[in-house]
N, C-alpha and C positions, 0 to 999 in steps of 0.2 A: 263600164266595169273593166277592171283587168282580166288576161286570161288568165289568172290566178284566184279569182275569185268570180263565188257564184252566188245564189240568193235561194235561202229557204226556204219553208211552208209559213215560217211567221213574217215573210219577208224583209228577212235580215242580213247583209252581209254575211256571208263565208267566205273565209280565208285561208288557206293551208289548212281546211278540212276543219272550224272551229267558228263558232259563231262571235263576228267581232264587239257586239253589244253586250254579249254575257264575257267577254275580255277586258272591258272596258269597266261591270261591275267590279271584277276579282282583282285587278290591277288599276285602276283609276287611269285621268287623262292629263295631261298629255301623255301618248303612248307608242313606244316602237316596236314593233311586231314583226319579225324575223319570219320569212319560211324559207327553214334549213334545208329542205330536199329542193328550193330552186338554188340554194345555195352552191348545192353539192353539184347541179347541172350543169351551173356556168361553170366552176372551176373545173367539171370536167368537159366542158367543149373546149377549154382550150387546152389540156391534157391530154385528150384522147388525140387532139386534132393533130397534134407534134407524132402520137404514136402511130398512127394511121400513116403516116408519110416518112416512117421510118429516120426522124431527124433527132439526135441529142439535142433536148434542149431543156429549160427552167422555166416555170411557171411562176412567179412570184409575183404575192397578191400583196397590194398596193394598200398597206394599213392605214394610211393619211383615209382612205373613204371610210375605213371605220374599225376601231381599233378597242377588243376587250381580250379579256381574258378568254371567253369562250368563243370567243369570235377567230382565233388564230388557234387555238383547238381541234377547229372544225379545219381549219386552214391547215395545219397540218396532219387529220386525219386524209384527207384530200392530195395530200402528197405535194404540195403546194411549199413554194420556199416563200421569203419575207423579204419586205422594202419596207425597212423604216427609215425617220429622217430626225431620229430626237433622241436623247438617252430617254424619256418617257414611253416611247414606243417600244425602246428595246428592252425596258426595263418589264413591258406587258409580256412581251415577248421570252422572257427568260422566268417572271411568273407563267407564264402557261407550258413551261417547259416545251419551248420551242427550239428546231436542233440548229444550234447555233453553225452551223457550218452552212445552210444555207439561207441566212438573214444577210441580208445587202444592205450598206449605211450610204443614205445620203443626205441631202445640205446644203446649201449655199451657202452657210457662215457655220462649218462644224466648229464646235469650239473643243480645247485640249481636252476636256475634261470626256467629253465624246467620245472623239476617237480614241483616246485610253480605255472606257470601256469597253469600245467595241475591240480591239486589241486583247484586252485583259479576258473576254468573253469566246476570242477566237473565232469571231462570226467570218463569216466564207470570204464577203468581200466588201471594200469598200470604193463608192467611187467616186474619183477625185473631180472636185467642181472647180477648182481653183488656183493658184498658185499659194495660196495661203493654206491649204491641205497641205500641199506638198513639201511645205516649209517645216508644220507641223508634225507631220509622218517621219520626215528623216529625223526630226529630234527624238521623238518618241520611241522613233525608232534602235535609235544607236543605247538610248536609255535600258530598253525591255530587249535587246537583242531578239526580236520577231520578225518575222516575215509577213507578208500578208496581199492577196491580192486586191488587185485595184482594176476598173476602168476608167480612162479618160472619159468624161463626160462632156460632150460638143453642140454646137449649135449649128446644126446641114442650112439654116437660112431659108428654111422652108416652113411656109405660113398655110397652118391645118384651116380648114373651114369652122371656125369657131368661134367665142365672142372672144377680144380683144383683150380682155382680163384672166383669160385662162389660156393664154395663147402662150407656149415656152418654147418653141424651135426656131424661132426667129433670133435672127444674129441679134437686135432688139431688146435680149434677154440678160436677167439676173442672172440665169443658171449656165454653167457650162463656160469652155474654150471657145473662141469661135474659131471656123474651119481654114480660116487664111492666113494665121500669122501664129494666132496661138497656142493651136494644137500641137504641133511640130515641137514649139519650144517648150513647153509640158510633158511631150513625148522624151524627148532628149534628156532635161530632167529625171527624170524617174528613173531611164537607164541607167543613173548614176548614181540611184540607194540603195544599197546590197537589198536593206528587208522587203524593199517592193518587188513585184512578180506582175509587169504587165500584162493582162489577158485580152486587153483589145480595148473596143468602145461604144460609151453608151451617148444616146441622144432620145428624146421628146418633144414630140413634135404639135402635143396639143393636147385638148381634151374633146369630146363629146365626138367624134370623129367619124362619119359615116360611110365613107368612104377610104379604097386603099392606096388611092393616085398619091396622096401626099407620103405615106409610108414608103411607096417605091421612089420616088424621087428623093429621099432623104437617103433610104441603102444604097442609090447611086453615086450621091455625095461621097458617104463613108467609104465606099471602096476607092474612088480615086485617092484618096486619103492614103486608105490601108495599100493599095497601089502601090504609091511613090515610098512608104515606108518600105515597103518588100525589097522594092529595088536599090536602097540606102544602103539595108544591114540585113535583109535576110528574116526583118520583123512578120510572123504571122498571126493575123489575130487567131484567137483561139475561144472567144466569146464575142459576140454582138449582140448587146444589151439594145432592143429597140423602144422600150418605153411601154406607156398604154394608149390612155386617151380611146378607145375604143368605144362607141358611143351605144345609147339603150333607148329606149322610148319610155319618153317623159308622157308627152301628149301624141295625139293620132296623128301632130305637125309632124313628126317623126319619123323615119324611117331608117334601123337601124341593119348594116347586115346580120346574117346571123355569124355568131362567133366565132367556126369554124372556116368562117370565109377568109376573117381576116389573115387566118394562120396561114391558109394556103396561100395568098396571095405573098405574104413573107417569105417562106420559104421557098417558092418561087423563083422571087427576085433574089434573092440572096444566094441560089444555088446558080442562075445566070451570072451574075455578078463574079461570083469566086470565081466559073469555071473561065470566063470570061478573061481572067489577070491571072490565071495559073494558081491559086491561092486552094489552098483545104478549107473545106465547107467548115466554117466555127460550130459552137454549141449556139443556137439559138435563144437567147432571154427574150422574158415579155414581162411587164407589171401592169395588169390590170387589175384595178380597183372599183371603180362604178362598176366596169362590165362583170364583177361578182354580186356584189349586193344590190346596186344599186338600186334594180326592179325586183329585187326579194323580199322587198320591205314596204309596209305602209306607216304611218302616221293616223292615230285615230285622236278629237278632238271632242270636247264637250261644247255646243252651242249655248249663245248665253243673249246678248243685246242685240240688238238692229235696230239701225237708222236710214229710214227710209228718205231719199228727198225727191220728190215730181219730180220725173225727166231730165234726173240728173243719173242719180246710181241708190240702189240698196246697198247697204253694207251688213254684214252678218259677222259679226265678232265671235272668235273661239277662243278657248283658256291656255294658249301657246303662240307662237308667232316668229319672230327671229330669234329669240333666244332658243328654239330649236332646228330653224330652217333659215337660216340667213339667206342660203343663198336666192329667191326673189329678189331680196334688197340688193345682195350683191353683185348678181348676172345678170339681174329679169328675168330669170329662170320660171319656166311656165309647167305647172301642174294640175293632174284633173284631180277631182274628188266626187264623191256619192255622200248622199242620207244615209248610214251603215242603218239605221233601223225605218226607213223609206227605201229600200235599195229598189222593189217594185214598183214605186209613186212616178207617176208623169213627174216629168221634168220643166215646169210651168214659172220658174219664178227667177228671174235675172236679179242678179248678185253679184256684190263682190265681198271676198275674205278676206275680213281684219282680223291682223293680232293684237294680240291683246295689249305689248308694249306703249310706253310715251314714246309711240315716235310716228310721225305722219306717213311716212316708207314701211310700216311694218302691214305690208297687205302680201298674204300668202299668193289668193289667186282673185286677178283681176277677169270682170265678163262674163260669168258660167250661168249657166240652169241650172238649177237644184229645184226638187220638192218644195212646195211651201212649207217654211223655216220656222220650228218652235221651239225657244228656249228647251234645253233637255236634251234633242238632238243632239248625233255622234256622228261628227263629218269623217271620212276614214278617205285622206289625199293618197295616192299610190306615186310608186318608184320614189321613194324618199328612205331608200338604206344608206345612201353614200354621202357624205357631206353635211348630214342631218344632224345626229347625234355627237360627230366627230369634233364638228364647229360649231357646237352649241355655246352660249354664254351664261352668266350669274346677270344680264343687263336687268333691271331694273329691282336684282336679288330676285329674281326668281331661281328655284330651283329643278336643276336637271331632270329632264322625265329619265322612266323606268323603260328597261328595254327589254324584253320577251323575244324567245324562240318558240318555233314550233316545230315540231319533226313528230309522222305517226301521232296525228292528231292531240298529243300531248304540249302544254304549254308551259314551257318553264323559265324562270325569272333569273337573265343574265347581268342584268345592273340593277340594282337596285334603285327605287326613287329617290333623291335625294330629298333633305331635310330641311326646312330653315336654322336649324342646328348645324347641317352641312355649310349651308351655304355662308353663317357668320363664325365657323371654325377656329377660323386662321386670325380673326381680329383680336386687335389688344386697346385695353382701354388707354385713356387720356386723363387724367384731373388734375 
């Protein structure tokens, strides 16, 4: 069980204070279940943790882990600024009247139409992945006579402890400059667009990240960097944007710090660093995204077939599968689950969880005990806020589950279910 949840007198899951079986009635399954006050804790451990240490800095939650209207709501009741990376995100973002002054646009292939609106919308900052940004911006620029800040975004060539597919700080990468030839000339660039307003630089060094060894060796990078700039022209940064990746516990494999460590350990090194090269201590950024929702959220599922073979494996099929959690398929990403209406049952029956898709990869979680399994059964997988709903598919036309918050025991419905109406919308006939 998570420490989020506990088990009633009917012996039923509880979750944010609400029983998940009578969730599961009122809203059907597949189902994402939000608790908004674990919500509100992580984005303030890393809030409070900047105020605690007396440092300027920016909190900005990483919408790509999951991205609604009420969902950046709560994100900016929480004081929290935004990182999105699509005119869709920003377009949720300005439906939920979000303050555009500190929404951050990134990208690896922004296209014009992007950056125009991020421009036209006056969001705080955007930052440059490319030299194709930068081509973009000065036109746009000269066009809209604006200004607008920007971070260089680098690769320090340092490799997080992670899987290999979600690895982005290695010179190895789509995203970003790298630190030896082509930051300098990107640098130089920019200096020479009236509308841009260099504030420094941003780098990500990974995801799932349990430790802070690889964060301080990246702000080491970036200062020789910000170094040799200083002593050029007098360049100082004035923001360093360090990314997320900050990691949660999926399974009891896990072990993640807690969230306030990682801040310390930033600010830290970064106040070494500056005072180190003569340089003023920048404003601090961070974009964490898992480490907000990621374990505020379960997944609750309807049990339906099983295939049992000798001494091979049980399989236990539920009514969702990649088309709302790719990532198994994607990472091998490993998650636990309970009986939500077994949550008290011995745990007597080896299993594994299929989704329901045509596809022989669509297994949630491989090896687990569970309860002996009967059709009707409500599996409820935990830490499944971040990447779930976000990267959900239409694969086999199935439609989007529905997605529920809770806060003060009330449960209220932030996406709705989608429809096989929804799902065949957009098609046009043929005859």
């Amino acid at each position: 069980m998570s420490e989020l949840s506990t088990v009633n007198e009917k012996g039923h899951m509880v979750f944010a204070g609400l029983d998940v079986v009578s969730l599961t009635k009122e809203f059907q399954t597949p189902l994402f279940v939000y608790n908004v006050e674990k919500i509100r804790k992580n984005a303030q451990a890393f809030v409070e943790g900047f105020k605690r240490l007396g440092i300027k800095a920016q909190v900005a939650y990483a919408s790509k882990a999951f991205s609604s209207v009420a969902m950046l709501q709560v994100a900016k009741q929480e004081g929290l600024s935004l990182d999105v990376v699509s005119q869709g995100e920003l377009y949720t973002a300005i439906k939920a009247d979000f303050p555009m002054d500190k929404v951050h646009l990134h990208g690896n292939n922004k296209s014009r139409d992007e950056l125009r609106m991020a421009l036209e919308h006056k969001i705080g900052c955007i930052v440059i992945d490319n030299f194709h940004d930068i081509a973009l911006l000065k036109e746009l620029l000269v066009d809209a006579d604006e200004t607008m800040d920007v971070l260089i975004r680098v690769t320090p060539g340092i490799e997080a402890h992670t899987h290999d597919y979600i690895l982005t700080g290695n010179e190895d990468s789509k995203f970003g400059f790298d630190l030896k030839n082509q930051a300098k000339q990107a640098y130089e660039e920019i200096k020479q667009i009236k509308g841009l307003r260099l504030k420094g630089l941003h780098c990500h060094i990974g995801s799932q990240i349990f430790e802070t060894d690889g964060f301080i060796m990246a702000i080491k990078r970036l200062y020789e960097v910000l170094a040799d700039w200083y002593k050029a022209d007098g360049f100082q940064a004035s923001v360093l944007n360090l990314g997320g990746g900050f990691g949660i516990r999926y399974t009891d494999e896990d072990e993640p710090l807690p969230l306030e460590n990682y801040v310390g350990a930033l600010v830290d090194e970064v106040t070494l660093e500056a005072h180190k090269y003569g340089l003023s201590l920048p404003e601090i950024w961070i974009e964490p995204g898992r480490a907000i929702v990621g374990d505020a959220a379960i997944t609750l599922y309807e049990i339906g077939s099983k295939k049992e073979i000798p001494h091979v494996r049980n399989y236990v099929a539920i009514d969702g599968g990649m088309t709302d959690n790719i990532r198994p398929a994607l990472y091998q990403a490993k998650y636990d689950a309970v009986i939500a209406n077994k949550a008290n049952h011995p745990k007597t029956y080896p299993c594994s969880i299929a989704g329901k898709c045509c596809e022989s990869g669509d297994m949630l979680i491989y090896d687990t005990l569970l309860p002996e399994v009967e059709p009707g059964d409500i599996l409820a997988v935990f830490s499944t806020g971040a990447y779930g709903y976000s990267m959900a598919s239409h694969y086999n036309r199935f439609p989007k589950p529905a997605v529920v918050f809770v806060e003060n025991n009330k449960a209220t419905l932030v996406v709705k279910r989608e429809t096989y109406v929804d799902v065949t919308q957009n098609d046009l006939s043929y005859e």
